[in-house]
Backbone as a ProteinNet text record, in pm:
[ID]
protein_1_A
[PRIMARY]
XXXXXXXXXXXXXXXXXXXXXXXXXXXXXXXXXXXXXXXXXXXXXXXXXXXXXXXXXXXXXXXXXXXXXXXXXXXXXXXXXXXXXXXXXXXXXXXXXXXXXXXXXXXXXXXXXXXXX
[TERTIARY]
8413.1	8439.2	8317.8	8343.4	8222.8	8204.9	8264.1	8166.6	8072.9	8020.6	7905.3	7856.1	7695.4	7621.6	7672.8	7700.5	7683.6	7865.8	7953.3	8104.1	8095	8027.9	8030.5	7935.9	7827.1	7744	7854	7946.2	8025.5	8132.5	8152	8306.8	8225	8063.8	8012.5	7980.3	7968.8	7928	8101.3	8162.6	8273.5	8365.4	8311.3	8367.5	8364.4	8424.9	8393.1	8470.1	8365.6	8409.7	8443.4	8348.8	8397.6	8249	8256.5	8172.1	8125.9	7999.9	7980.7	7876.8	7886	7752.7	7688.3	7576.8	7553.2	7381.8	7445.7	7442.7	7273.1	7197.5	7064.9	7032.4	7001.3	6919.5	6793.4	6710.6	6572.9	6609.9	6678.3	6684.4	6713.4	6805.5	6833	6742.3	6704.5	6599.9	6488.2	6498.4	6339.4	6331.4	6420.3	6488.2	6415	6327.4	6274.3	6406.5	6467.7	6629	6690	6750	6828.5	6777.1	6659	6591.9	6597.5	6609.5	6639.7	6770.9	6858.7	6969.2	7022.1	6963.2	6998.8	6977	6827.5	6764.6	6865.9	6859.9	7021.4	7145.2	7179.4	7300.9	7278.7	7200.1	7142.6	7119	7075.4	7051.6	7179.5	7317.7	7426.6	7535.9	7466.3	7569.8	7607.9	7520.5	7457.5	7577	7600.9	7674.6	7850.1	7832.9	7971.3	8049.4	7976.8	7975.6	8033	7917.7	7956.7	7835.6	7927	7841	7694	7605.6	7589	7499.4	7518.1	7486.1	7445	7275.6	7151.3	7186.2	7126.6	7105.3	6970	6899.5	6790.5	6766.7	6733.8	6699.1	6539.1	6454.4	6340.1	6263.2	6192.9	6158	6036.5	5941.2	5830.2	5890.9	6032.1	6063.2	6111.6	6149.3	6178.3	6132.4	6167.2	6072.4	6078.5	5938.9	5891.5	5963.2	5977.5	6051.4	6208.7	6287.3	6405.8	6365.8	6304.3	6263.6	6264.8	6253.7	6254.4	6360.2	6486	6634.7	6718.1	6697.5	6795.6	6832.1	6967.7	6994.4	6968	7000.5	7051.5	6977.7	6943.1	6907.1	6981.1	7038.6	7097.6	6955.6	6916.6	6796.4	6890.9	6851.3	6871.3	6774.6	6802.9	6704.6	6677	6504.8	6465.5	6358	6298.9	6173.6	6049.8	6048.3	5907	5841.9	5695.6	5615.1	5602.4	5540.5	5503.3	5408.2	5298.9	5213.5	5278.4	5352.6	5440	5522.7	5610.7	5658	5589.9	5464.6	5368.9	5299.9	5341.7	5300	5369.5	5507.8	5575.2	5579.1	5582	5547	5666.4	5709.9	5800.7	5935.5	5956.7	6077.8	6051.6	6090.2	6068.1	6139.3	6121.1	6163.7	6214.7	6130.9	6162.9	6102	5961.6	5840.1	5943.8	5977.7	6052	6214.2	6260.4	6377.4	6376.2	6282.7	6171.9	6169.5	6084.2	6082	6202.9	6311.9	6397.4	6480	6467.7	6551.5	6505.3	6325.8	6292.2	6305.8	6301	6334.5	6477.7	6556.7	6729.6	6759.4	6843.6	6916.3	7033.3	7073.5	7170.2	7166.6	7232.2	7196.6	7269.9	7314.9	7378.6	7323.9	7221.5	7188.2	7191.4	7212.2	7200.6	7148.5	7037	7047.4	7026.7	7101.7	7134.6	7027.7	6995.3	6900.8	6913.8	6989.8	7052.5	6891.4	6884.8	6725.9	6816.6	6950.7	7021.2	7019.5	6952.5	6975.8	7067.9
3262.5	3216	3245.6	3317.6	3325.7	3188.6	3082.5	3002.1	2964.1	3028.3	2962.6	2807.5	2837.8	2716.5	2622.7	2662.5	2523.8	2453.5	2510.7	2455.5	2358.8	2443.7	2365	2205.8	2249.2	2102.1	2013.4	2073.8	1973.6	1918.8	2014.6	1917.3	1833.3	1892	1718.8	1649	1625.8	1509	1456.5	1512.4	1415.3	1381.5	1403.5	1400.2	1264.1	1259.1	1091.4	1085.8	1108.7	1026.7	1214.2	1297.7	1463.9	1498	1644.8	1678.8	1832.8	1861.5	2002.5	2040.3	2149.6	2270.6	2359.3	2340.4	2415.9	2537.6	2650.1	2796.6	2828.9	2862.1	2947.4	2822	2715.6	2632.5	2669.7	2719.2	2754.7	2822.1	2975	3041	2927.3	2835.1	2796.6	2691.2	2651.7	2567.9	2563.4	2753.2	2821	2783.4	2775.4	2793.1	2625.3	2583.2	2483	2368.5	2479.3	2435.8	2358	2441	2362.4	2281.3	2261.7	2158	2080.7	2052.9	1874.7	1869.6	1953.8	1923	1871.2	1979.1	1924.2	1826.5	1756.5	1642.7	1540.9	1581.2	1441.9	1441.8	1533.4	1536.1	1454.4	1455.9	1385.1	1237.1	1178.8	1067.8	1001	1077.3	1046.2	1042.2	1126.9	1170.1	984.5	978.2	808.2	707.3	713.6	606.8	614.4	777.1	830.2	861.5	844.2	874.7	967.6	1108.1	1204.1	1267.1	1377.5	1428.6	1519.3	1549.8	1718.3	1843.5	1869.1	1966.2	2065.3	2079.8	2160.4	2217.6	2381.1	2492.9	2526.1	2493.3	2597.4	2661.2	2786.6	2838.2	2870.8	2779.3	2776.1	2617	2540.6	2468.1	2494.4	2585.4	2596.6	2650.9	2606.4	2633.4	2466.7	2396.6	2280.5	2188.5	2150.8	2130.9	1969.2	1942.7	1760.3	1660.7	1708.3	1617.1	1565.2	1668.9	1653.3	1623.9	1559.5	1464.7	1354.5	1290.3	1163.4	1153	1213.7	1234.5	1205.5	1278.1	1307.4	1166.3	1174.7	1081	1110.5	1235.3	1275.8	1436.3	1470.5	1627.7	1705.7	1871.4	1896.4	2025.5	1988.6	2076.6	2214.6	2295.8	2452.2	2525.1	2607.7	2713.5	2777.6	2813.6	2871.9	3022.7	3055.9	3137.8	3089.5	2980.9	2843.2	2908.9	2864.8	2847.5	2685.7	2670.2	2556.9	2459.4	2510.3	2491.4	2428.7	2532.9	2505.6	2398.5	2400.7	2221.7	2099.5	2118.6	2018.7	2000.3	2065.4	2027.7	1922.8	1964.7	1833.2	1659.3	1615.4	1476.1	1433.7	1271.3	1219.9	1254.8	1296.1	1331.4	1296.4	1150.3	1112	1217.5	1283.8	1330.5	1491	1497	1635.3	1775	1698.4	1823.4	1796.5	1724.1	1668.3	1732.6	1753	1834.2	2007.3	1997.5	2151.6	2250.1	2161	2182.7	2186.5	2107.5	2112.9	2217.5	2252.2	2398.6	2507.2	2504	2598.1	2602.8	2503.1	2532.5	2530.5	2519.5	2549.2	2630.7	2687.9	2806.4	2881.1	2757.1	2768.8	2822	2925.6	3009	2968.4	2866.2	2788.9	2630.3	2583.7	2486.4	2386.5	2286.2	2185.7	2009.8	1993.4	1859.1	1789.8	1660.1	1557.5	1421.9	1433.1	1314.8	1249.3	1129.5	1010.2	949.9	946.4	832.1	716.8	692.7	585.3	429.4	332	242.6	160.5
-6648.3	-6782.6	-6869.4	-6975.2	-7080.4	-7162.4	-7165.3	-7263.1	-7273.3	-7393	-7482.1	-7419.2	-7426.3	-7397.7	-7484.4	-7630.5	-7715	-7693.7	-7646.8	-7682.3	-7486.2	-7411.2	-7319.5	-7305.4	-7364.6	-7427.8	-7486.9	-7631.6	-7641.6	-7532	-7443.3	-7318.9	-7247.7	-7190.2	-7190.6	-7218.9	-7344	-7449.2	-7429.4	-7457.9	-7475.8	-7324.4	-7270.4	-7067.9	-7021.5	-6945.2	-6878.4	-6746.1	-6643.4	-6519.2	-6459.4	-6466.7	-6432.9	-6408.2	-6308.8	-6249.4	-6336.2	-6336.3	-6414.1	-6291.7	-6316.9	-6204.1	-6340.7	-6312.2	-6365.6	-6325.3	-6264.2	-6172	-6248.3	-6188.9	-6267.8	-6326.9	-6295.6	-6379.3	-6420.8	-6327.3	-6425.3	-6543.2	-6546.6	-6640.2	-6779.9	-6742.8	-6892.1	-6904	-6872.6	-6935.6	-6972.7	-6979.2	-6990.7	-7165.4	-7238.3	-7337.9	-7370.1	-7501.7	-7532.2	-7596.6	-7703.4	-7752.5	-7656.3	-7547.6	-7444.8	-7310.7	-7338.7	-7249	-7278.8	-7463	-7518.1	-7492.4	-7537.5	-7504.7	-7359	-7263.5	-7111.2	-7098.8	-7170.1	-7089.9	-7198.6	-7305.8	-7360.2	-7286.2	-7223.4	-7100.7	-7040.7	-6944.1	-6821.5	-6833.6	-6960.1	-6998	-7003.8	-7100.5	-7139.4	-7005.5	-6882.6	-6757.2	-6713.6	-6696.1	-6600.8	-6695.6	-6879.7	-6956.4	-6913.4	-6917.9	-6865.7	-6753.8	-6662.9	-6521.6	-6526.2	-6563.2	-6515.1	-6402	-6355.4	-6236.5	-6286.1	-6296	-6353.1	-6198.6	-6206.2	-6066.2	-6119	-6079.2	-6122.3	-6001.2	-6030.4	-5898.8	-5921.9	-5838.7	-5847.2	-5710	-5729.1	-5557.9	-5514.6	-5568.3	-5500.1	-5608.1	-5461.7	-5511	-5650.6	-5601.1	-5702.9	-5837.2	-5884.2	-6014.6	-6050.6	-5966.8	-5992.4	-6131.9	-6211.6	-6332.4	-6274.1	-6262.3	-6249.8	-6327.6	-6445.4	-6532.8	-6430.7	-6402.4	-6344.1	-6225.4	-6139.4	-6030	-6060.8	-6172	-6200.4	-6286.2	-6237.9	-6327.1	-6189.1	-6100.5	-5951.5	-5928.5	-5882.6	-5781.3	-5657.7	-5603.5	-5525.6	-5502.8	-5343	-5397.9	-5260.6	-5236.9	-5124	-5091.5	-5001.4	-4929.5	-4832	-4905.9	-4791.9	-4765.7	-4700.8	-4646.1	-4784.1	-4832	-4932.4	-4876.1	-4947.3	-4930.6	-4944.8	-4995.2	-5030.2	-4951.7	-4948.6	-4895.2	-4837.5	-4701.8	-4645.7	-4799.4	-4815.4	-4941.7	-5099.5	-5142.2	-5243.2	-5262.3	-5106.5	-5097	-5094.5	-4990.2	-4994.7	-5140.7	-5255.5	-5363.5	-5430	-5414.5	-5525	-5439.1	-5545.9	-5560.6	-5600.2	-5553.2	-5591.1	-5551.2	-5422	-5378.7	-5219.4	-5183.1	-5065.1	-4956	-4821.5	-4776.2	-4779.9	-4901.2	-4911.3	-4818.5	-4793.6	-4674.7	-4526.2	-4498.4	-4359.4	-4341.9	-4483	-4502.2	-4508.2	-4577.6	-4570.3	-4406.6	-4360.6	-4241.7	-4140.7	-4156.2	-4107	-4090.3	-4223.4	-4253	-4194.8	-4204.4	-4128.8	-4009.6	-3901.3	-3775.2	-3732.3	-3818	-3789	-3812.2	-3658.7	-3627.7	-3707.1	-3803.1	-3889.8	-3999.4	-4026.7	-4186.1	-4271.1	-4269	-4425.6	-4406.9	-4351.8	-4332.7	-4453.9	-4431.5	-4577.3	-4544.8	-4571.2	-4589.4	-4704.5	-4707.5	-4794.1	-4810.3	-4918.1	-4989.7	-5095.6	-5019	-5171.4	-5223.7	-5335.3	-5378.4	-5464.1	-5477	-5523	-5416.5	-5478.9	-5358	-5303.8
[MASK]
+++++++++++++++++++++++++++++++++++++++++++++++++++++++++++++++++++++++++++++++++++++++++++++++++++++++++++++++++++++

C-alpha cells in the first residue's frame, strides 16, 4: 500500500482498540517532523488502546527516548555487537536475551520481554 505518512497518522489518531506496524522505524524517525508526531502517537496509543509495533533491525539504532515508551520488546537474532548491547540502559533483560540468540541454533529465534507489571 502506498499511503502517505500524513493520511496514515490520521487512521491513528482516530483508531481505537487496533494494532499498526510500523516496518523501517529508524528510517522514519530520522525525519525531526515525524518524530513529534510519532512520539504524539505513542502517548495517544496507551488513551486508545491501540497497539503500535516499531521494527528496528539492530539495536545500536534504537532511539533511548523509545525505551522509556515500550511495553513490551521481541528480541531476535541481529548483527550487534556483544559491546553495542552492553551499552543500552534501561531494558531489563535485554544483554541475557542478546546472548541467547547468539547461542541458539535456531535461525528465526525470538524472545519475548513484557516490562508491563
Amino acid at each position: 500500500n502506498n499511503e502517505t505518512f500524513e493520511n496514515f497518522c490520521i487512521r491513528v489518531k482516530n483508531a481505537n482498540n487496533s494494532v499498526f506496524v510500523i516496518e523501517e522505524s529508524t528510517t522514519l524517525l530520522r525525519s525531526k517532523k515525524r518524530l513529534q508526531i510519532i512520539e504524539d502517537l505513542l502517548v495517544r496509543c496507551r488513551h486508545q488502546k491501540n497497539f503500535i509495533l516499531l521494527v528496528f533491525h539492530s539495536f545500536r539504532i534504537l532511539p533511548t527516548w523509545i525505551i522509556d515508551e515500550m511495553a513490551a520488546i521481541y528480541i531476535f537474532k541481529t548483527m550487534d555487537t556483544e559491546n553495542s548491547v552492553r551499552k543500552i540502559k534501561g531494558i531489563r533483560g535485554i544483554y541475557e536475551a542478546f546472548e541467547n540468540a547468539c547461542k541458539s541454533n535456531e535461525n528465526h529465534f525470538c524472545q519475548f520481554i513484557d516490562f508491563r507489571p
